[in-house]
N, C-alpha and C positions, 0 to 999 in steps of 0.2 A: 504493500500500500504506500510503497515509496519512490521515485523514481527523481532521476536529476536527467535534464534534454540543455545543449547549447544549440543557438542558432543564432545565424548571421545578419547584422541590417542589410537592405539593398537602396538601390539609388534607381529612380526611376529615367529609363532615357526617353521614352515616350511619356510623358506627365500622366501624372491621376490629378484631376482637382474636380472636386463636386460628386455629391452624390444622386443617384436616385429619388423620387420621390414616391418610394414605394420601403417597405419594410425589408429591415436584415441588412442595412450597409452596403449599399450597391451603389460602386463607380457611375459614376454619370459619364467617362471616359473611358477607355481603354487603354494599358498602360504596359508596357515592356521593361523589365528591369536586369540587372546585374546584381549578384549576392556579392556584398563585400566580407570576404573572406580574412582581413586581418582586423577586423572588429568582431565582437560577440558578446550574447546574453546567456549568463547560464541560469538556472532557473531549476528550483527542487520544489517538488511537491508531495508534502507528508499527510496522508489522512489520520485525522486525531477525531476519533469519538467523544472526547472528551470537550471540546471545541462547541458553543453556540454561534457562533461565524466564523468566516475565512479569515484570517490573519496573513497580510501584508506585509512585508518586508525589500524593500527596493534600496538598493545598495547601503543597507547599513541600518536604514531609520522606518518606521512605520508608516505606512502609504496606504492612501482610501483604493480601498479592494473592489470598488463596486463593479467597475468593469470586468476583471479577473472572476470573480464571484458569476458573472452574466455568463461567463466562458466553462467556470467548473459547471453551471446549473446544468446547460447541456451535456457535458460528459457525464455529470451523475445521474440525470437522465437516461442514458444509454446504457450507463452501468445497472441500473436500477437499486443507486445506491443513496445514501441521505448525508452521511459523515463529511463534515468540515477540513478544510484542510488547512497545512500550514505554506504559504508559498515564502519561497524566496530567491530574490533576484538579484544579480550583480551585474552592471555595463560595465565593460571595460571601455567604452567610448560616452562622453557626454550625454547625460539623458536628456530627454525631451527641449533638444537644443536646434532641433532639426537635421538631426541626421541617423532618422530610423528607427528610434529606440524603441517605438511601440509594437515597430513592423518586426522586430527579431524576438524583441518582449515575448510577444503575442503568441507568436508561432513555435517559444522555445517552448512558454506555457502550456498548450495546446499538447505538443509534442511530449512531453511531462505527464501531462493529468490523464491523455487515454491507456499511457504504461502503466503508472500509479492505480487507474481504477481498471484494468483488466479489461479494457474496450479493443477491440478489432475494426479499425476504421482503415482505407486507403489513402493513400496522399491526399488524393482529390477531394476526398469529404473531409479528411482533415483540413484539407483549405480553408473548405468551406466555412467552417468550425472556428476555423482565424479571425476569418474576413469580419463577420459578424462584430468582432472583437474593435476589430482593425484592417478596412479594407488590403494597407499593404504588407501586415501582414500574412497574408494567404499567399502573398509572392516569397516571402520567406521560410513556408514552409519548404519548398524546394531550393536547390542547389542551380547555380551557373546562370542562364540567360531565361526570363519567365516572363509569361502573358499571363493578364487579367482582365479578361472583358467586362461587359456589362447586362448581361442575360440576369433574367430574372433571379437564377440561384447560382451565379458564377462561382468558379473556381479556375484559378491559379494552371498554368502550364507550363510544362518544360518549351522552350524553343531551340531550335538547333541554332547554331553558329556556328563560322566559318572563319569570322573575326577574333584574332588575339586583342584582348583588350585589358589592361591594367587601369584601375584607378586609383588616383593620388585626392584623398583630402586632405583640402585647409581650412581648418577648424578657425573662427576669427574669434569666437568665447566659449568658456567652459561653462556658463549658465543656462538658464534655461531661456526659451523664448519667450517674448511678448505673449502670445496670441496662438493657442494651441490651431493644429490644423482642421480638428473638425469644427471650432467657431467660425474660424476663418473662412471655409468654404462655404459655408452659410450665409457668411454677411457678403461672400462676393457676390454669391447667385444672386442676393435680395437687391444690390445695390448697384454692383458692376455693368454696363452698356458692353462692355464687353464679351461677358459671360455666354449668352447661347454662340456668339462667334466663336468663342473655344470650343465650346462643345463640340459644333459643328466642323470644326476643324482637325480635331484631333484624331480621330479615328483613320485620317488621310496620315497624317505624320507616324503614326503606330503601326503604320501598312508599309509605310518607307523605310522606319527601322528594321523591320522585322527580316523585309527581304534584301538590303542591305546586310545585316548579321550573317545570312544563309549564304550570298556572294561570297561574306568575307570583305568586304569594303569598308574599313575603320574609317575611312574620310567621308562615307555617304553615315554611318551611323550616328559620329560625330557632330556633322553638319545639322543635319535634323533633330542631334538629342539637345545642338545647343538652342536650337529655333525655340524646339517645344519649349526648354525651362524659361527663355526671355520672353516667349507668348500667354507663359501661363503667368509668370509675374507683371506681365505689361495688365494683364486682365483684374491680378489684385491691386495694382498701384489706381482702376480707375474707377476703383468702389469706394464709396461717400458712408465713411471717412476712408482714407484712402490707406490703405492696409500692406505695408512697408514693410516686410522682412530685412534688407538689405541692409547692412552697415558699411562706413566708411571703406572698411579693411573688405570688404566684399567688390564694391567696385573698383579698389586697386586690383585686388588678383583677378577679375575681369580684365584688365589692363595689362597684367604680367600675360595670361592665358594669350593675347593677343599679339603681346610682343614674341612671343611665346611663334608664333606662329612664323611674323613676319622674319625670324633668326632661320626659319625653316623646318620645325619642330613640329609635329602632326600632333596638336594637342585643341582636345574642345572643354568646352565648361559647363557644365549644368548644376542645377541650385535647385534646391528643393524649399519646401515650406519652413526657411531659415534663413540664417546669415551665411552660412559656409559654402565654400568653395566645392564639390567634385571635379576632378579634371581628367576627359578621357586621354591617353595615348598607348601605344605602340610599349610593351614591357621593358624593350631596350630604352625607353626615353625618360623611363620612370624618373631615375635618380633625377636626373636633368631637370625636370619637372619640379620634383619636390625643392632642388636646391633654390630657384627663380622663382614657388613662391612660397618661402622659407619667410623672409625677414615682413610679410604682411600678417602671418600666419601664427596662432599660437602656439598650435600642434598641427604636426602633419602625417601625412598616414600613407604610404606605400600601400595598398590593398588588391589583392587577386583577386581572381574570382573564385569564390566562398561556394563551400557545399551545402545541402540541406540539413535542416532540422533535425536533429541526433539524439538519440540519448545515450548517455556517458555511463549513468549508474544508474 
């Protein structure tokens, strides 16, 4: 009744932003991503009879369980089982700073609780089981390059690649964000003139990546993963109030990423629902990468591409 599962953030190169307006956490997007493999959540899940609710623990200090709690109700549901558990979670990367922590959380969780209570689920449903959680999530169930559509009960998919691809983040702070991501997509839909043009857009660019990946063309992946992330924040910058991820140290390593290019360096940028930098390139170009932007940067992170959701103990 004990299990411990690690798993990986990933970075979306085709964006997710908005949900569904139907129940169970559904993308309003469809979304492509990379598992970053030199980041991780480990996460242990103890059933204690003893327990009148789930006990949280997130790297060190006590954390409101409610969503965690939403995610055991289904597995103990399938278990047919009622005992409380005890979780506990450690990032070795920045939480909820925007860069993933819910999407590896989620899915380490997940990956945990159906060992823990003796469920027999498949990747797939195990996604599903994420998503709920944490739409990105359900892309971290799985390991290397993955789709997330927007069908009524999506779930998460392996994609093939063809593409070597390494990603380098630059971390610009170790706190947490303003503006969690699911407020945030909310107040874009409600406010942004932007927002159905994304929509309406994306599903074109996730179709570009994808079979880009399959060629093996890092310069068509790239191109496209950096459109999606400056189309998807051009679309939060024009919601009323206008909903600003980006800090100083964000648009210089925009600026490194670029100069970055014009030295001849086959490197792209994408940015998620945060301040930090991802930076695709070519594995040979990593170090290079990290050292240019090194002095914007407070941490930086050399990262492969990361396998699926595991459990360790």
């Amino acid at each position: 009744m004990r299990a411990t599962a690690i798993a990986h953030p990933n970075v979306a190169l085709a964006k997710y932003w908005g949900k569904r307006a139907i129940p169970g956490n559904v993308p309003a997007t469809p979304s492509i991503s990379v598992s970053l493999g030199g980041l991780q959540t480990r996460t242990t899940v103890e059933l204690d009879p003893s327990l009148t609710k789930d006990v949280l623990t997130l790297n060190g200090a006590l954390a409101d369980s409610t969503r965690a709690s939403a995610l055991l109700d289904e597995v103990r549901a399938l278990a047919g089982i009622t005992a409380f558990a005890r979780i506990e979670s450690h990032n070795d990367f920045p939480t909820a700073s925007g860069l993933a922590s819910s999407a590896s959380g989620f899915a380490a969780l997940a990956r945990a609780a159906v060992t823990a209570m003796g469920v027999s689920v498949d990747d797939r449903e195990l996604s599903r089981i994420a998503r709920r959680a944490s739409a990105s999530a359900a892309r971290s169930v799985f390991g290397g390059f993955v789709a997330l559509g927007t069908e009524d009960n999506a779930a998460a998919e392996p994609v093939e690649s063809a593409a070597h691809v390494t990603v380098v983040v630059a971390a610009v702070t170790l706190g947490p964000k303003l503006q969690s991501s699911t407020s945030g997509m909310e107040h874009c839909r409600a406010t942004s003139p932007y927002y159905d043009a994304w929509v309406a857009d994306a599903p074109r660019v996730a179709a570009e990546i994808r079979a880009a990946l399959a060629a093996g063309d890092l310069e068509r992946v790239g191109v496209a993963a950096e459109a999606s992330a400056l189309r998807m924040h051009a679309c939060m910058m024009a919601s009323a109030p206008a909903l600003l991820y980006f800090q100083p140290a964000t648009l210089d390593l925009l600026a490194r990423v670029r100069a970055l290019r014009a030295e001849g360096v086959a490197a792209w940028a994408t940015i998620d629902a945060g301040p930090h930098v991802k930076v695709l390139c070519a594995p040979r170009d990593a170090t290079r990468v990290a050292e240019k932007l090194a002095p914007s940067a407070v941490r930086t992170i050399i990262a492969h591409v990361g396998g699926p959701a595991r459990v360790v103990e």
